[in-house]
VEXLOSE-196725 format. One record per residue (C-alpha): x, z, y; residue in three letters. Coordinates in steps of 0.001 Angstrom, whole numbers. Each point is the difference from the previous one (the first is absolute). Layout:
+---------+---------+---------+---------+
:       u :       w :       v : residuo :
+---------+---------+---------+---------+
:       X :       Z :       Y :     ala :
...
+---------+---------+---------+---------+
END
This chain:
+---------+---------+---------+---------+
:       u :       w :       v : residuo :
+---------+---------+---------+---------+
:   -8164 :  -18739 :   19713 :     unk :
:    3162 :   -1762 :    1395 :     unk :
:    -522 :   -3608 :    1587 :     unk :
:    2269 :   -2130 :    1297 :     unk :
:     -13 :   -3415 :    1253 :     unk :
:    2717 :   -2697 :    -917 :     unk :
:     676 :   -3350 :    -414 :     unk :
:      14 :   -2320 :   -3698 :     unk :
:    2406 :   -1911 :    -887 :     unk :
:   -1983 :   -2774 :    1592 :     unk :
:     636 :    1748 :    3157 :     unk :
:   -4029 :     473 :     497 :     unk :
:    -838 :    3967 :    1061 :     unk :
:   -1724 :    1851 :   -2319 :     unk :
:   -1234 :    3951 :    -395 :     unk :
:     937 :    1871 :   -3138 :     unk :
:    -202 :    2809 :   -1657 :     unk :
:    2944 :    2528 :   -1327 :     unk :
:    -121 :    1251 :   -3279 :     unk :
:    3143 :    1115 :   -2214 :     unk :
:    2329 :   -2450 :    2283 :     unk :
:   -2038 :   -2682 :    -917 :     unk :
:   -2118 :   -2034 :    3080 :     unk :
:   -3815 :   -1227 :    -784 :     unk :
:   -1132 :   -2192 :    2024 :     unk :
:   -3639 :     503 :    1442 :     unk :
:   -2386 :   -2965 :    -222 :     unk :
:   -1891 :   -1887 :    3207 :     unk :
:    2315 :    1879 :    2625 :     unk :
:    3673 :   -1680 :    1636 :     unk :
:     227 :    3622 :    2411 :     unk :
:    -645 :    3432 :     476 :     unk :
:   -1762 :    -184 :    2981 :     unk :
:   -2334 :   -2860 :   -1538 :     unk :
:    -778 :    2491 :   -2921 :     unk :
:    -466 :    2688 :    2419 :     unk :
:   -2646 :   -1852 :    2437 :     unk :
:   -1781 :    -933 :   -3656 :     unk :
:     -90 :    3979 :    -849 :     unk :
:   -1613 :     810 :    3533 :     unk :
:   -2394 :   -2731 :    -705 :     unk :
:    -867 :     765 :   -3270 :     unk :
:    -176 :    4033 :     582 :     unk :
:    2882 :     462 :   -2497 :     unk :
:    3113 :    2070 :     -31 :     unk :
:    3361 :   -2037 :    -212 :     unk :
:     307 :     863 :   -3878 :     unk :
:   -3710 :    -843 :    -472 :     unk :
:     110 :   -3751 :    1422 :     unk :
:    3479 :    -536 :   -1753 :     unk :
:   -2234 :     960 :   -3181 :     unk :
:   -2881 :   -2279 :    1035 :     unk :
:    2650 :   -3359 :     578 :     unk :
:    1849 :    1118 :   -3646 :     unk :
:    3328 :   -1399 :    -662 :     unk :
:    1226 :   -3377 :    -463 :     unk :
:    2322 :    -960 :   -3798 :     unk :
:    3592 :     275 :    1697 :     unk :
:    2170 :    2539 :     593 :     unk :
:    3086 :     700 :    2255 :     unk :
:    3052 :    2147 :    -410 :     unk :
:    -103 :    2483 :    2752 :     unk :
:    3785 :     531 :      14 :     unk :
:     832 :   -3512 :     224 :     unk :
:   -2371 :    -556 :    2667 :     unk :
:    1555 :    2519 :    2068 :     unk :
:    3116 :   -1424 :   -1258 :     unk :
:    -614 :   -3274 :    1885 :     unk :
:   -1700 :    1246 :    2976 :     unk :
:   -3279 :   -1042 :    -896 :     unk :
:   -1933 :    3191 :     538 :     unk :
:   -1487 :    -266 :    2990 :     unk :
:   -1338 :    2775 :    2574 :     unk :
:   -3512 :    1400 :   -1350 :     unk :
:   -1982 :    -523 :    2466 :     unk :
:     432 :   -2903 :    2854 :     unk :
:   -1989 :   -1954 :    2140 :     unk :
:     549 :   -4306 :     -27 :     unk :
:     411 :     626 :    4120 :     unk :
:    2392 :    2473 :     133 :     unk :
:   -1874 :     480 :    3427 :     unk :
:   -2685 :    1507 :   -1491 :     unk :
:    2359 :    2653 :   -1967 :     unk :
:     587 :    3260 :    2214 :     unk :
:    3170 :    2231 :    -596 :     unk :
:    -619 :    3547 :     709 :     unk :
:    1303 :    3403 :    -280 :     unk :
:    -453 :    3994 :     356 :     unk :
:    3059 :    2518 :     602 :     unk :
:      51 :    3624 :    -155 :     unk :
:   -1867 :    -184 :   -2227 :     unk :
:    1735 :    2131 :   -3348 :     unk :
:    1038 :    3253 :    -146 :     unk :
:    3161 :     130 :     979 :     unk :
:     267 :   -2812 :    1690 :     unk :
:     123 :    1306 :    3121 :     unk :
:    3396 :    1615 :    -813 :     unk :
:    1223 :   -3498 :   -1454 :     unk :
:   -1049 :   -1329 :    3702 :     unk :
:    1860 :    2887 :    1938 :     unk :
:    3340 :    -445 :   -1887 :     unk :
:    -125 :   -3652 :     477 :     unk :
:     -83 :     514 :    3679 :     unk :
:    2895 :    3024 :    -451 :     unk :
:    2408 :   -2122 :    2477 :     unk :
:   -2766 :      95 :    2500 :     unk :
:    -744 :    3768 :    -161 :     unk :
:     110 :     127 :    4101 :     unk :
:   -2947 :   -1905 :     377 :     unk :
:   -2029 :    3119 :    -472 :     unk :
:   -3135 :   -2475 :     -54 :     unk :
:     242 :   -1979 :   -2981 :     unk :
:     518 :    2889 :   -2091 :     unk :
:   -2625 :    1918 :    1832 :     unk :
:   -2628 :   -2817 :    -661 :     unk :
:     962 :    -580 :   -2900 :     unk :
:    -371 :    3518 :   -1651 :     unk :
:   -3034 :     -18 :    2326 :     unk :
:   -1985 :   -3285 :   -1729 :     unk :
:     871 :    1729 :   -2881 :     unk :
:   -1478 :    3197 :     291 :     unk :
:   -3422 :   -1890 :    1144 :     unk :
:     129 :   -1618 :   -3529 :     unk :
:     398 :    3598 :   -1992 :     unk :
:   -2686 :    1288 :    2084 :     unk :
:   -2373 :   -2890 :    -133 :     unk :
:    1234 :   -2384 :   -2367 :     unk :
:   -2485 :     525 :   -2711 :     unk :
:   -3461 :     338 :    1788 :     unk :
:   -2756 :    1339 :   -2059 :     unk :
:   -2550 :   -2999 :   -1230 :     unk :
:   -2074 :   -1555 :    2922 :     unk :
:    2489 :    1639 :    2562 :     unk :
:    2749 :   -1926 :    2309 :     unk :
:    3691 :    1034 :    -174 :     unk :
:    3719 :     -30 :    1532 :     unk :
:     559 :   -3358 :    1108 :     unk :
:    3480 :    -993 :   -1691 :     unk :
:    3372 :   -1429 :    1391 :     unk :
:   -1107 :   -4319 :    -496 :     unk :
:    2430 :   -3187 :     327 :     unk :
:    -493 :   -3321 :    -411 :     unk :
:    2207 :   -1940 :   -2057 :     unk :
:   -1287 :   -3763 :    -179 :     unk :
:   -1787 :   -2423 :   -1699 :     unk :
:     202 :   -1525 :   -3629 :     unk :
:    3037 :   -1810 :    1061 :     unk :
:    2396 :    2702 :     259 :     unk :
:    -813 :     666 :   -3864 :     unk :
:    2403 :    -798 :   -2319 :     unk :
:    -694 :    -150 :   -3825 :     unk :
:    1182 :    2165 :   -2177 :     unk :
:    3818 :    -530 :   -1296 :     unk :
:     407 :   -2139 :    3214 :     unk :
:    2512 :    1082 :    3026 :     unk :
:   -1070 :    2402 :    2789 :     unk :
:    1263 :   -1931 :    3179 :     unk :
:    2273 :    2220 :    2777 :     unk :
:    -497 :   -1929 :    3377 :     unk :
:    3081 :    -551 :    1827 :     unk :
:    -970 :    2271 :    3034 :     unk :
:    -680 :    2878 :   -2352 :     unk :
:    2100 :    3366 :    -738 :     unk :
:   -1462 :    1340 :   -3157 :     unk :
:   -1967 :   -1388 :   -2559 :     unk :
:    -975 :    2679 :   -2386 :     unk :
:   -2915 :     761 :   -2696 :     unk :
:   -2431 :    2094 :     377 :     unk :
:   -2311 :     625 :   -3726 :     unk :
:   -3295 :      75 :     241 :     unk :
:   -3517 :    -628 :    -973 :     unk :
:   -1997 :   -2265 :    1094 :     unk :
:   -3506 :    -579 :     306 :     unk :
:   -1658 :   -3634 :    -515 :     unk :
:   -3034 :   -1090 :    1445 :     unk :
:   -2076 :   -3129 :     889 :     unk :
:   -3069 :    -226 :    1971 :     unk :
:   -3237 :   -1220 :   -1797 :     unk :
:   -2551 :   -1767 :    1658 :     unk :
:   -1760 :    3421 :    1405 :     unk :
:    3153 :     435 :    2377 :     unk :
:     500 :    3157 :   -2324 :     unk :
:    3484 :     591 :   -1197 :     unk :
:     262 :     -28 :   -3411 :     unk :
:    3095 :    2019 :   -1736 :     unk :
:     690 :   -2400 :   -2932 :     unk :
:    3149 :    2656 :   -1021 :     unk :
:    3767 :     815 :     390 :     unk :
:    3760 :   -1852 :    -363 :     unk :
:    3292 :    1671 :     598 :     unk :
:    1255 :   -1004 :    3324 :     unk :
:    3792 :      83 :    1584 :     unk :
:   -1584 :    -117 :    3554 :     unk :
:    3871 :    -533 :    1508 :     unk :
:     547 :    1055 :    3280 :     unk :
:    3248 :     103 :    2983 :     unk :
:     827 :    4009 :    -298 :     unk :
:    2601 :    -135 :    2190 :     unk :
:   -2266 :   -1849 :    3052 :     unk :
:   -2593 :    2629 :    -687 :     unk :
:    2662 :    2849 :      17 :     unk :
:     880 :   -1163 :    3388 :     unk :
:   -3531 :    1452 :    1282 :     unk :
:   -2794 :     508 :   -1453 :     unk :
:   -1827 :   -2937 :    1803 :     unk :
:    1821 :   -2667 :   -1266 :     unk :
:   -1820 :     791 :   -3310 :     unk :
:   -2594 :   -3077 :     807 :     unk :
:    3044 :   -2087 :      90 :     unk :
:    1880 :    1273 :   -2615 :     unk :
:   -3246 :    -838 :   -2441 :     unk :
:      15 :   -3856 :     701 :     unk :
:    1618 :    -508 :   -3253 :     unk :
:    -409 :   -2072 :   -2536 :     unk :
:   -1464 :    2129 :   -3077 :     unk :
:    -832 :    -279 :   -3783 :     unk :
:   -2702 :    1660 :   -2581 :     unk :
:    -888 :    -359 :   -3517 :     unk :
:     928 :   -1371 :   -2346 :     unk :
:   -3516 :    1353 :   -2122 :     unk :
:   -3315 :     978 :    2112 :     unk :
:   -1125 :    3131 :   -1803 :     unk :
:   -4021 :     521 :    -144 :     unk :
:   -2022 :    3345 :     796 :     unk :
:     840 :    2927 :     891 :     unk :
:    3404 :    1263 :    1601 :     unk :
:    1337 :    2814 :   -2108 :     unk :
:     519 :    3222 :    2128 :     unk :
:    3517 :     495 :   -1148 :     unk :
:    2130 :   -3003 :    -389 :     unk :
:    4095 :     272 :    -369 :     unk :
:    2316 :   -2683 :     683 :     unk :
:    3400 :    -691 :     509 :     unk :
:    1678 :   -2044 :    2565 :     unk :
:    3562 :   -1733 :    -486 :     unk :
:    2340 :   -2221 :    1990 :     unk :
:    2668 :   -1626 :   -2245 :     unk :
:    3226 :   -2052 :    1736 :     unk :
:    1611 :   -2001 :   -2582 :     unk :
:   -2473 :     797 :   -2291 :     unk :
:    1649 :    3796 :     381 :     unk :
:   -2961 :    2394 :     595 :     unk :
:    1409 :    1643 :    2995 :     unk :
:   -3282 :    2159 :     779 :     unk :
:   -2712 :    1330 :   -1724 :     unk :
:   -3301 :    2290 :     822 :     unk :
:   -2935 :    1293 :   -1106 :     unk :
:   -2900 :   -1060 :    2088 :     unk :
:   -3644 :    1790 :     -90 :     unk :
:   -3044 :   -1325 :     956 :     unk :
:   -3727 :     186 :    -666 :     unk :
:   -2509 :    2167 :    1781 :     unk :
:    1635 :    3252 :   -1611 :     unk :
:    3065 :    -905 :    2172 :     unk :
:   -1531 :   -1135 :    3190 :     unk :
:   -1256 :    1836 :    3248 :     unk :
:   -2758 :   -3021 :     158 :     unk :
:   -2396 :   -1002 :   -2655 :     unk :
:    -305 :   -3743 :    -185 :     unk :
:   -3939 :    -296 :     884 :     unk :
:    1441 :    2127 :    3508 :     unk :
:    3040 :   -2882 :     388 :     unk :
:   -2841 :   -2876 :   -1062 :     unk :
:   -2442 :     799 :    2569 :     unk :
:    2376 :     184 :    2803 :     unk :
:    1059 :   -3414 :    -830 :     unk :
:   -3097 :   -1559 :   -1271 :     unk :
:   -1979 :    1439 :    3280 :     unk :
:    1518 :   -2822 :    2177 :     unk :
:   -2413 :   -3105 :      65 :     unk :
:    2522 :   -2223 :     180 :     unk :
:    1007 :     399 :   -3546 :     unk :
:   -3202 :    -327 :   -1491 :     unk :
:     262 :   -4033 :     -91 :     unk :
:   -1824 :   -1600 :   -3621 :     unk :
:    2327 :   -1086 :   -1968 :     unk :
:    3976 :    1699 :    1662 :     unk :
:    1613 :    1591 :   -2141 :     unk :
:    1702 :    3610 :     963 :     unk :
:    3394 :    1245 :   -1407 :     unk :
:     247 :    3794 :    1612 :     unk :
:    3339 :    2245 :    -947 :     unk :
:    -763 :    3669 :    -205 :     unk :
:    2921 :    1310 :     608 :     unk :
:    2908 :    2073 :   -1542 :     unk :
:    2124 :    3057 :       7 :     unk :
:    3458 :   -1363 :   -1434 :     unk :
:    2558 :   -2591 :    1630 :     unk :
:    3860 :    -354 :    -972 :     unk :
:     195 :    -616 :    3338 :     unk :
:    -397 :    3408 :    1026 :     unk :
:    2210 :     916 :   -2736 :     unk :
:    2834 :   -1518 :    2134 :     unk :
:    -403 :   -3371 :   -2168 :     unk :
:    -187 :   -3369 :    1982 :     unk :
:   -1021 :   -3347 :   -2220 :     unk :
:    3068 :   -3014 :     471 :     unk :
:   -1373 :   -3846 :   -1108 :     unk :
:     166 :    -375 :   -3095 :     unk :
:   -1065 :    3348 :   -1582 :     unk :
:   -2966 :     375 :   -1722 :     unk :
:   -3377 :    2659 :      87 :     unk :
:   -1966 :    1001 :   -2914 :     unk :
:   -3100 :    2011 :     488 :     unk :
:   -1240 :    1526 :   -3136 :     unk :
:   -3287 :    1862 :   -1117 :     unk :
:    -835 :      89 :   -3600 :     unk :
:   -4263 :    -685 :     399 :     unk :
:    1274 :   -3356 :    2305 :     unk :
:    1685 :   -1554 :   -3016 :     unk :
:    3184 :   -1978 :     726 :     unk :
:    1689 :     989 :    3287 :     unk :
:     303 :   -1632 :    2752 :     unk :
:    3349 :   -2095 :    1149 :     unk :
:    1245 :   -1509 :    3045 :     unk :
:    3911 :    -333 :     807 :     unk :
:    1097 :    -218 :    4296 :     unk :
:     677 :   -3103 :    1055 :     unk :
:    1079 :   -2086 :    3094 :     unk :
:   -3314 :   -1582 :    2149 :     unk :
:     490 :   -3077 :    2088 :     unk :
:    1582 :     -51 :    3341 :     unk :
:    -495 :    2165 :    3203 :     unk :
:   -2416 :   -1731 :    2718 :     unk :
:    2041 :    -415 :    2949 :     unk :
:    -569 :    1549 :    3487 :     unk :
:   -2232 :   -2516 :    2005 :     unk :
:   -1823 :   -1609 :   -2922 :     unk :
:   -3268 :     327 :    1374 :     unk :
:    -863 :   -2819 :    1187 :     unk :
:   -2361 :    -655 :    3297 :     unk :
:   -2786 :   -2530 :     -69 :     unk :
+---------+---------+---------+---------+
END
């Protein structure tokens, strides 16, 4: 099942259903999250309380909604406080490869590359730990909360002090936390998780930095199960020109951690077991046009692309608001 959330043309948020480009709306329920805490409550999967709430008479036209920017993220919290940003790296095969030949000006600093292949190694090793057992601990960032989000269609700010602002496709996992503090895995959007290559190229421990991005997933939540093998493809078009284009892998097949491994070692921190946040994590990819020798300019546009996610996901580059000046801080 694809779900999305959007708003009517009354401009009220509602959760629907895709089927055959066509939106149902589910009854009782304005957001995901809302019909996610009922599920918990109720003991139901996802797909089994959208069942139990049935569908209201209307119907929208998916294109047009995402036509007029009125597809919203899936899943979102009303405090965008209470929304945590997350992500994984190293995480695909191959990926540590991807990582080494972005940092291919920086080849002296015998560390980063050391470290890196290093992480990575851990995560073939011990990546996939056999039921009941601990594994690898992976690379993990921090990105934000729900207000660096932008919905689908909408424009992928580049801050004035940044260098780079490139894509980076990827899964990602969506959770919210019911009432037991457990996290509950309520399923999985395409993300563009859009990070500053060239800061993080500079050394490998400017990578925290070089995550504080804004970011964007969706624009359909699928249910269940991840398929092992999913194939994507990645594009950046300038003028609407597509200048470069890749095939991206993911799914366990393609990765050196399983996701239960990369849940746990996020999950096992108490601090994100709050009722009620809501948990966007990234995990991770193999493929950037960045390390393809590509860098993004305002104005051009990403598409992320796997078939089982529906419609792909959009943003274009744009300009963000103005530097803060040295000495802003102000002393009480």
């Amino acid at each position: 099942m694809n779900v999305i959330q959007f708003e009517n043309t009354a401009e009220q948020r509602a959760v629907g259903i895709i089927e055959n480009n066509i939106v149902k709306r589910v009854n009782e329920v304005e957001t995901v999250r809302d019909l996610a805490l009922m599920a918990i409550q109720n003991k139901f999967s996802l797909e089994q309380q959208v069942q139990h709430l049935g569908y209201a008479d209307e119907t929208y036209d998916y294109q047009e909604l995402l036509s007029n920017l009125k597809v919203l993220p899936p899943l979102d919290h009303p405090d965008t406080a209470h929304c945590f940003v997350s992500g994984t790296g190293l995480t695909h095969l191959g990926s540590a490869s991807a990582r080494d030949k972005m940092h291919q000006q920086n080849l002296n600093d015998t560390a980063s590359v050391t470290d890196t292949m290093r992480m990575f190694q851990w995560g073939i090793e011990k990546g996939k730990p056999l039921e009941g057992q601990i594994g690898a601990q992976p690379e993990w960032f921090y990105k934000g909360d729900g207000s660096i989000v932008v919905r689908p269609g909408m424009e992928l700010p580049l801050p004035p002090f940044a260098e780079d602002g490139g894509e980076e496709p990827e899964i990602a996992g969506l959770y919210v936390i019911g009432p037991d503090l457990k996290p509950y895995r309520i399923g999985f959007a395409l993300g563009n998780e859009y990070s500053d290559h060239v800061m993080e190229r500079r050394n490998y421990l400017y990578l925290a930095h070089s995550k504080l991005r804004f970011c964007s997933y969706g624009p359909e939540l699928r249910t269940g199960k991840l398929p092992e093998h999913l194939v994507g493809t990645s594009r950046l078009r300038r003028n609407g020109e597509v200048i470069w284009e890749k095939e991206f892998l993911s799914g366990e097949d393609n990765m050196c951690h399983s996701l239960s491994n990369l849940e746990y070692h996020h999950f096992k921190y108490q601090q994100f077991l709050k009722p009620g946040d809501v948990h966007i994590h990234y995990f991770g990819t193999a493929t950037l046009s960045f390390a393809d020798g590509m860098q993004a300019q305002v104005g051009d546009e990403f598409e992320i692309e796997i078939k089982e996610f529906g419609h792909p996901l959009k943003n274009k580059l744009a300009n963000t608001q103005p530097e803060l000046p040295i000495g802003a801080v102000i002393t009480l």
